[in-house]
C-alpha positions as CSV (number, residue, x, y, z in Angstrom):
1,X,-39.4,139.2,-106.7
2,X,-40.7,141.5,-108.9
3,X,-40.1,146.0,-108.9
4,X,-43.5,147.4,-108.2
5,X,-41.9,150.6,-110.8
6,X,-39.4,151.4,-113.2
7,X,-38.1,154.2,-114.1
8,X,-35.0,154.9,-116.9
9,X,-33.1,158.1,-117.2
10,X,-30.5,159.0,-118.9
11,X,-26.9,160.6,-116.9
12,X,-24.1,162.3,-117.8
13,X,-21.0,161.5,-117.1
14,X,-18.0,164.1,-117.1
15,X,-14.4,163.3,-116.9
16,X,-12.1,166.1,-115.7
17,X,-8.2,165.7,-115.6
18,X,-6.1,168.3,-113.7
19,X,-2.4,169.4,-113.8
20,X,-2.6,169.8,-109.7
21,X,-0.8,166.8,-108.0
22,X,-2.8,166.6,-105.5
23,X,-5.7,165.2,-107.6
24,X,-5.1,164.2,-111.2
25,X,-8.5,163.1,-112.6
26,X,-12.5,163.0,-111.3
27,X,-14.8,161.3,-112.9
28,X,-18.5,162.8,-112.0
29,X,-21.9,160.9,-113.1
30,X,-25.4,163.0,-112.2
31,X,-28.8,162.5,-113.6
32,X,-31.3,165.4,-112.9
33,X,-32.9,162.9,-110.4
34,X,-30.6,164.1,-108.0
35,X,-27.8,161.3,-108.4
36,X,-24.3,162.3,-107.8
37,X,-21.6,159.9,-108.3
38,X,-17.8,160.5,-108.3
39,X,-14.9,158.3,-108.6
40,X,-11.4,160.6,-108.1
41,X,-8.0,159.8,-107.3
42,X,-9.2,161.8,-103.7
43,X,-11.5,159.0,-103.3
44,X,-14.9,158.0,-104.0
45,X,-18.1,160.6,-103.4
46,X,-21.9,159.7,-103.7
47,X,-25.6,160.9,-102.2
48,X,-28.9,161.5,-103.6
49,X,-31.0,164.7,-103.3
50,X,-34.1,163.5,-104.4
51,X,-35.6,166.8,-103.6
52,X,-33.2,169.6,-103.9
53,X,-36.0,171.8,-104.9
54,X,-34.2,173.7,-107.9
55,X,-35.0,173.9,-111.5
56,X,-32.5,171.3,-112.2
57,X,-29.9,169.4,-110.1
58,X,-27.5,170.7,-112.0
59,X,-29.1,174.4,-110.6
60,X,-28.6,172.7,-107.4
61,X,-24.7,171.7,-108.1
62,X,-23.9,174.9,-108.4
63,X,-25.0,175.7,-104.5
64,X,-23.0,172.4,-103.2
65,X,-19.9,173.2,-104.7
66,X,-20.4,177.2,-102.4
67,X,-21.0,174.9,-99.3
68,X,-18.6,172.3,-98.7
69,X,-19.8,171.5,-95.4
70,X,-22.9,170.7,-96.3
71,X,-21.5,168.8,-99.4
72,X,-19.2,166.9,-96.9
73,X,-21.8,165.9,-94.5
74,X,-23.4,164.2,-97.3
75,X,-20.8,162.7,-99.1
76,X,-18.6,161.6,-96.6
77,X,-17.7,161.3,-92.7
78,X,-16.0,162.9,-90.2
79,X,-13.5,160.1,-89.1
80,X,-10.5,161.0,-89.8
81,X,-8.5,161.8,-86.5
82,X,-6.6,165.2,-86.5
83,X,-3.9,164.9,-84.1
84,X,-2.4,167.9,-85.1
85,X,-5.4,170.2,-84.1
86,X,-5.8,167.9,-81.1
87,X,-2.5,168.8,-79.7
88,X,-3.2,172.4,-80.4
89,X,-6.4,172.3,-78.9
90,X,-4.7,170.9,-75.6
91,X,-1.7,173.4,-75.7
92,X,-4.4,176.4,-75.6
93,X,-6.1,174.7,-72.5
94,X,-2.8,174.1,-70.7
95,X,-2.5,177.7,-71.2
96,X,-5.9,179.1,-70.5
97,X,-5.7,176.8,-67.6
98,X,-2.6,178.7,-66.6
99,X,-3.6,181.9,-67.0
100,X,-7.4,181.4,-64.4
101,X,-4.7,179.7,-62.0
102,X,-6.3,176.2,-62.4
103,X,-2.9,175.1,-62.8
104,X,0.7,176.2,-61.2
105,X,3.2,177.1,-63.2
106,X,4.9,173.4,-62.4
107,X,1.8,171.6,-63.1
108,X,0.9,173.3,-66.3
109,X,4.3,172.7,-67.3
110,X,4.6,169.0,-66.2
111,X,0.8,169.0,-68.6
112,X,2.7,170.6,-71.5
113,X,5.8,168.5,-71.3
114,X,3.3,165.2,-71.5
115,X,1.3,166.5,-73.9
116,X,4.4,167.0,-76.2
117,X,5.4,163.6,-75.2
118,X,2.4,162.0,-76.0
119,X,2.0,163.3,-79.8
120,X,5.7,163.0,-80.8
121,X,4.9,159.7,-81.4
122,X,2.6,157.5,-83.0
123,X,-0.5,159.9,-83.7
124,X,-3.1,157.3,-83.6
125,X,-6.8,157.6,-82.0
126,X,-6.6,154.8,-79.9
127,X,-3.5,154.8,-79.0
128,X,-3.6,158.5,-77.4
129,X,-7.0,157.4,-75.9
130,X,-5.4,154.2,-73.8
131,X,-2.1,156.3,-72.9
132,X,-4.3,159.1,-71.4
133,X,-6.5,156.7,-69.7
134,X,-3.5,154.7,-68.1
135,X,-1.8,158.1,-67.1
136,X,-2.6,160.4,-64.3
137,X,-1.5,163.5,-66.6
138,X,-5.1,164.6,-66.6
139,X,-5.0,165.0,-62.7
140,X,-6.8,167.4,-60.8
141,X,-8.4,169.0,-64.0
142,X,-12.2,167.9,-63.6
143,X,-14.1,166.6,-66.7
144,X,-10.5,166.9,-68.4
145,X,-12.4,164.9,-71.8
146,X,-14.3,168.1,-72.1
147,X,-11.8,170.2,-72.1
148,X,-9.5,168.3,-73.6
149,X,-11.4,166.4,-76.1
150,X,-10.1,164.3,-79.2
151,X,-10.5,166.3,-82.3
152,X,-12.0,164.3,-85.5
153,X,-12.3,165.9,-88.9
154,X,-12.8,165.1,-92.5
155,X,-10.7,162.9,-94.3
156,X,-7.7,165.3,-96.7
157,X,-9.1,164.0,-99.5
158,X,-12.1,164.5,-99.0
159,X,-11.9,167.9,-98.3
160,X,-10.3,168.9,-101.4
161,X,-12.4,167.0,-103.7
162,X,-15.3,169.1,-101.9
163,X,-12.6,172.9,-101.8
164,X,-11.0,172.6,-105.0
165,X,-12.6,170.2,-107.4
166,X,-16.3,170.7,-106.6
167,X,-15.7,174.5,-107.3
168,X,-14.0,173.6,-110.6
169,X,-17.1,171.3,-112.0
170,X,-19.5,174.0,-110.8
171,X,-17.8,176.1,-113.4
172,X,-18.5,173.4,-116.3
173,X,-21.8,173.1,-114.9
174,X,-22.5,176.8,-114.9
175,X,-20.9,177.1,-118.6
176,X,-23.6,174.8,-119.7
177,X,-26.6,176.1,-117.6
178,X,-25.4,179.4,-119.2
179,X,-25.8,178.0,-123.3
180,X,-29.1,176.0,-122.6
């Protein structure tokens, strides 16, 4: 099977080392077609905007690295399970469930006291989903996986590769935007 087109370009290919611990090297590839491609020790990062619409993607690298949500949307997924915020999250309902009498003061404490239970231990997705569903500690609270939801989030590394090291390469980008 033959390509009905071909079309070469040339990239560039930028390799940045850091003194943070937290991530030591990135190496970033983009051609002005809209190819980004990055390898890091946060992990590994790659879309195409085939029609970011600026004067040149490297224009258009400069507004990623301000918006690392959008950046993140793109690059990665939302996966990763954030037990800690989880827990928060149900704390503030036990509490706000206290305070509009939903709950009496034994039941929301009996709620809290489960709650703490539950994520003292192993923090896993799965494993909180199967204890709640086998336990009557939601009971009485109506739609209580509304309220009480599991919280995802993106991955750590992720996240700084998009906060910290995006930023960073915007910098050499706008250095170079700046000389042309």
């Amino acid at each position: 099977m033959e390509p009905t087109s071909v079309k070469k370009s040339t990239c560039e290919k930028y390799f940045l080392r850091f003194n943070d611990p937290s991530c030591i090297w990135a190496e970033i590839v983009i051609d002005d077609d809209g190819t980004f491609n990055a390898q890091s020790d946060n992990g590994d990062f790659q879309y195409i905007w085939r029609n970011h619409g600026r004067k040149s993607f490297k224009h258009f690298i400069l507004e990623l690295a301000r918006d690392s949500h959008y950046f993140l949307k793109k690059v990665s997924e939302c996966s990763y399970f954030d037990a800690d915020a989880t827990e928060k999250l149900w704390k503030s309902k036990v509490i706000e469930y206290r305070k509009d009498y939903t709950l009496s003061k034994e039941r929301a404490r009996e709620l809290w006291d489960n709650i703490v239970d539950l994520f003292s231990g192993i923090c896993d997705k799965t494993y909180i989903e199967i204890k709640v569903y086998e336990s009557d500690m939601f009971e009485g609270i109506e739609e209580p996986w509304y309220d009480f939801e599991l919280i995802n989030d993106y991955p750590h590394g992720a996240k700084h590769f998009a906060n910290v090291i995006m930023p960073e390469f915007a910098k050499i980008i706008n250095t170079e935007i700046d000389t042309q």
